[in-house]
N, C-alpha and C positions, 0 to 999 in steps of 0.2 A: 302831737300825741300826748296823751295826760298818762302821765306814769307816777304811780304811787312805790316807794321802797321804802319797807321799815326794816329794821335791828334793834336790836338787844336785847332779843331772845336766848331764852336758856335754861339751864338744870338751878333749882336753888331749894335750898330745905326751907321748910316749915318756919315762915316769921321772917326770914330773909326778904330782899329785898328787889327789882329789877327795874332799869329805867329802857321803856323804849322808845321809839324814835322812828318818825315816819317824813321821809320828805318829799316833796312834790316837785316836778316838772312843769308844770304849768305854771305861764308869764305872772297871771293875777292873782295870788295866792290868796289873798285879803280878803276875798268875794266867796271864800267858798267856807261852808259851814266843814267842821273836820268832826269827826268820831273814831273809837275807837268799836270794833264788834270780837266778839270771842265766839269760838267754837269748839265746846268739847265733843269728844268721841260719841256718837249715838243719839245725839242732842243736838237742838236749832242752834244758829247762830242768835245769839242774843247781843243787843246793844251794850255795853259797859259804860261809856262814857262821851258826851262830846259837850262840844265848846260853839259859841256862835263868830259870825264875824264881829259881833262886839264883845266876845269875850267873856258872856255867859254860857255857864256849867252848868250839869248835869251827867246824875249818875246812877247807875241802877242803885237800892238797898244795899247788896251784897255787899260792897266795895265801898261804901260813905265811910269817909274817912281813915280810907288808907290807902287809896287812891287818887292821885290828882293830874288832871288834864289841863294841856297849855300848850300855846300857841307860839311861834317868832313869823313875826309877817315876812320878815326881812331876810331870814334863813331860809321862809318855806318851810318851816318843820311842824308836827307838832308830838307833843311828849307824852309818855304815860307815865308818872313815877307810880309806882308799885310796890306799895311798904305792908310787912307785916301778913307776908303771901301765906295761904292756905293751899293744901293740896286739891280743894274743890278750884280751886283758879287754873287749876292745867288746865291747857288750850292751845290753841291754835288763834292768836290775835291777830285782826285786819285793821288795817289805818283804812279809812271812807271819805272821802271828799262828796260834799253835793252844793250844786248850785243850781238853781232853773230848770228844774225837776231832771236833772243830769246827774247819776251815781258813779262813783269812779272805786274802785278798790285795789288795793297793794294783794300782795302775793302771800303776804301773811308771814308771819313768824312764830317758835315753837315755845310756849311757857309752859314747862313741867317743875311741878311745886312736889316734892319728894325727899325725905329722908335715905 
């Protein structure tokens, strides 16, 4: 069974900083493309950031350059560092795994950007 859990979710003001972290359960971690998707209150999920299994990025506008997505094959994880947070970034963040037209998603975790 392909289980996604991330962390390090949380409250932080305006310009602050958060790192999150999503790890997988599944044997072949290597093989599978990772993203990250956000969802604010009232609004789509939108894609924020993913990584391929070689290790090229992309990332919405919003986030270039204060955001950066990364991989460990070896831990299974992959990271969101999150610098210089806006209160338009509160959300609800999903870690995504996809390979072989197979979608897989975590449970999500809570990023409120607030003074």
């Amino acid at each position: 069974q392909v289980q996604l859990v991330e962390s390090g979710g949380g409250l932080v003001q305006p310009g602050g900083s958060l790192r999150l972290s999503c790890t997988a359960s599944f044997s072949i971690f290597s093989i599978y493309s990772m993203a990250w998707y956000r969802q604010a209150p009232g609004k789509q999920r939108e894609l924020v950031a993913s990584i391929t299994t070689g290790g090229s990025t992309d990332y919405i506008g919003s986030v270039k350059g204060r955001f950066t997505i990364s991989r460990d094959n070896v831990k299974k994880t992959v990271t969101l560092q999150m610098n210089s947070l806006k209160p338009e970034d509160t959300a609800v963040y999903y870690c995504n795994a996809y390979y072989a037209n197979q979608g897989y998603w975590g449970q999500g975790t809570q990023v409120t950007v607030s003074s």
